[in-house]
MIRODO-837205 format. One line per 8 residues: number of its first residue (from 1); their letters; for each residue x, y, z of C-alpha. Coordinates in Angstrom, 1 decimal. Layout:
BEGIN
NUM = A = X Y Z ~ ...;
//
This chain:
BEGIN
1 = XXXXXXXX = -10.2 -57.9 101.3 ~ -9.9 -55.5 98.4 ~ -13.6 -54.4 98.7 ~ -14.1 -54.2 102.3 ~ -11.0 -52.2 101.8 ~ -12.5 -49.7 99.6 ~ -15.8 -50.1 100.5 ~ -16.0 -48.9 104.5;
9 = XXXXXXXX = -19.6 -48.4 106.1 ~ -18.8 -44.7 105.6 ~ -18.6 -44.7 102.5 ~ -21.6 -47.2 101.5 ~ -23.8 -45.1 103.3 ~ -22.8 -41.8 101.1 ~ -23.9 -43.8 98.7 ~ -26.6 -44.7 100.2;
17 = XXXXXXXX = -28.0 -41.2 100.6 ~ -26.3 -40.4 96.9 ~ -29.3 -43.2 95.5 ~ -31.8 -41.7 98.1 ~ -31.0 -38.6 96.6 ~ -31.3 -39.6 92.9 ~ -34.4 -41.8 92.8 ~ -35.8 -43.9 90.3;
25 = XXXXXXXX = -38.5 -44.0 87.6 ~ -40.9 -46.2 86.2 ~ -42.0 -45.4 83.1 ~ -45.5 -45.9 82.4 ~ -47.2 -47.8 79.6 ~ -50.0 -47.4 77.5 ~ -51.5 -44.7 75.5 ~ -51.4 -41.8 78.1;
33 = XXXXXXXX = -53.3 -38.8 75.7 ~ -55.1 -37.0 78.5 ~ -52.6 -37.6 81.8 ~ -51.1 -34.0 83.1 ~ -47.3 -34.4 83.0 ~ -44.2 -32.1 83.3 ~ -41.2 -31.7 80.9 ~ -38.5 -33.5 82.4;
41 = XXXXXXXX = -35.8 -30.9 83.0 ~ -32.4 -31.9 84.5 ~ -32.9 -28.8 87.0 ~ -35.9 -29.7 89.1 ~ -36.6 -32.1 91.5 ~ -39.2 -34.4 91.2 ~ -41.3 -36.0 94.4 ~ -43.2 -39.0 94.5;
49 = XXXXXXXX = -45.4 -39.6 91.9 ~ -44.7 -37.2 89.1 ~ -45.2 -37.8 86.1 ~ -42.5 -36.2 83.7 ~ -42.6 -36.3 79.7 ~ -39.2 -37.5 78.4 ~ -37.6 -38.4 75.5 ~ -38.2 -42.5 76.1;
57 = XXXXXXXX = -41.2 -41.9 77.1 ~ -43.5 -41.0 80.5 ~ -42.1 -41.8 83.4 ~ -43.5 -41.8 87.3 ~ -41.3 -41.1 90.0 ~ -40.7 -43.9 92.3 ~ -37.7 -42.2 94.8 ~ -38.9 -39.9 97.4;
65 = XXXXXXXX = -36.8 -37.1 95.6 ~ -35.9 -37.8 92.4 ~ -33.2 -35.9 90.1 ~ -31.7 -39.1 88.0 ~ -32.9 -38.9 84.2 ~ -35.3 -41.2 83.4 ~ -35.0 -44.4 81.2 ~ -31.3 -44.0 81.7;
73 = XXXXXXXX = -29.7 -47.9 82.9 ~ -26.9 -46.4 84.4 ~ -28.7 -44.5 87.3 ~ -31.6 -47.4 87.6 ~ -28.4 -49.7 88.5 ~ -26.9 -47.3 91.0 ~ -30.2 -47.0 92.3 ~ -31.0 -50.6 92.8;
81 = XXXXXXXX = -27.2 -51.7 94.3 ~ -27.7 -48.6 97.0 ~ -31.0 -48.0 98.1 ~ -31.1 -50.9 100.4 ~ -27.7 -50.2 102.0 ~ -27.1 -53.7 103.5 ~ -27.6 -55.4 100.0 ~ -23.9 -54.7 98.9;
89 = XXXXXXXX = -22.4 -55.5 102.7 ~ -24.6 -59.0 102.2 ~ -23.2 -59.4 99.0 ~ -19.8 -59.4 100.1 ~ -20.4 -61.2 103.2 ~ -21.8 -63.8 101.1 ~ -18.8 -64.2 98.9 ~ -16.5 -64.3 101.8;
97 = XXXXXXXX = -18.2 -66.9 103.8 ~ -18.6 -69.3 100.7 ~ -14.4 -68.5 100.2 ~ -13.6 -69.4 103.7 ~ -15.6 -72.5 103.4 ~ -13.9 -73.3 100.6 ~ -10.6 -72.7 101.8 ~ -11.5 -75.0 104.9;
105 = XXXXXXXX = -12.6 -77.5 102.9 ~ -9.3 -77.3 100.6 ~ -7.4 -77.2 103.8 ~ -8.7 -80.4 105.2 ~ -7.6 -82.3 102.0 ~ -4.4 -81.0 102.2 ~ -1.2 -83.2 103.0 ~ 1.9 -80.8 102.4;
113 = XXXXXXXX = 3.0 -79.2 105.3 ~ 4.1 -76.4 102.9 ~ 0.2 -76.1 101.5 ~ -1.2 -76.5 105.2 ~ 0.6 -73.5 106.5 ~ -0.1 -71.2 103.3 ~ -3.9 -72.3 103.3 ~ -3.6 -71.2 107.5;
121 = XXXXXXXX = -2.5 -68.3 106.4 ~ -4.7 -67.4 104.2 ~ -7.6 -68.0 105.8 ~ -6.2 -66.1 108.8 ~ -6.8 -63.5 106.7 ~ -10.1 -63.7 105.6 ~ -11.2 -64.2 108.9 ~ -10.1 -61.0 109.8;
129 = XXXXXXXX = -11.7 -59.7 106.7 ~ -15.3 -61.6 107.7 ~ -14.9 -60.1 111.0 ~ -15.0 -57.0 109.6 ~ -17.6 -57.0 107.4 ~ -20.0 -59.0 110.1 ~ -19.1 -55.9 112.5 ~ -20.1 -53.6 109.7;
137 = XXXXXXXX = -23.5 -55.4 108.9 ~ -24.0 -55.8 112.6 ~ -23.8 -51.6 113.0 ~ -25.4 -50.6 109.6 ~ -28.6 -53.0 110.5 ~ -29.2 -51.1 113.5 ~ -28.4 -47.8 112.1 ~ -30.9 -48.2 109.3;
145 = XXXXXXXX = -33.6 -49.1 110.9 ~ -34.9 -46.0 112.3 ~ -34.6 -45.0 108.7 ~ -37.2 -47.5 107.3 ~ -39.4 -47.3 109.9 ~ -39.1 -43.2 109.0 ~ -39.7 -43.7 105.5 ~ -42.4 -46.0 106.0;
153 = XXX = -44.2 -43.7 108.0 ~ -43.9 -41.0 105.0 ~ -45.5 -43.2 102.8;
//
């Protein structure tokens, strides 16, 4: 509940266009002696394709605008958790749905009246919370897909 709490479709898909927005690089191996690059300068956007001289190395630009700096893990993460937007909501609808099972299995092997009307409770809960996050996947699918088949087309 915590996550879908703090995590609202809102919000995911700022940070969505936030990993859009930053891009990612692949950085190129092999001796590259003759390949025209850029300097990598934390002021210019890069497109597809660039190639930009750093200090690990030369790196190609992957994003359709990229500003992240390259070889850096902390941007390539961000990058990979929020370009698809519906890998996170998965993620967590995932988790939930292997919780509830759990807590219905648990439930079933319960004798206590005590332990049968906590473990109701409980899963009353995440119901409400798997509702929620269903809904959400439900609306985010069908808002993103007129932004992949967009994107596709600019490739």
């Amino acid at each position: 509940m915590f996550c879908v709490h703090f995590l609202p479709p809102k919000y995911v898909d700022m940070l969505h266009r936030c990993a859009l927005h930053l891009g990612r690089w692949q950085k190129e191996e092999g001796r590259h002696a003759h390949v025209p690059y850029n300097p990598w300068s934390e002021l210019q956007v890069y497109q597809r394709g660039s190639l930009v001289k750093h200090v690990k190395g030369l790196f190609r630009a992957e994003g359709y605008n990229n500003t992240a700096e390259p070889g850096y893990s902390m941007h390539a993460r961000f990058y990979f958790l929020f370009h698809e937007p519906l890998r996170v909501i998965t993620w967590l609808l995932c988790v939930i749905i292997v919780l509830v099972s759990y807590q219905f299995l648990t439930l079933t092997q319960c004798t206590e009246w005590s332990h049968i009307l906590t473990l109701a409770v409980i899963i009353f809960a995440n119901y409400y919370t798997l509702f929620k996050l269903l809904r959400d996947r439900l609306i985010l699918t069908k808002a993103y897909r007129d932004e992949k088949s967009y994107l596709h087309e600019k490739e």
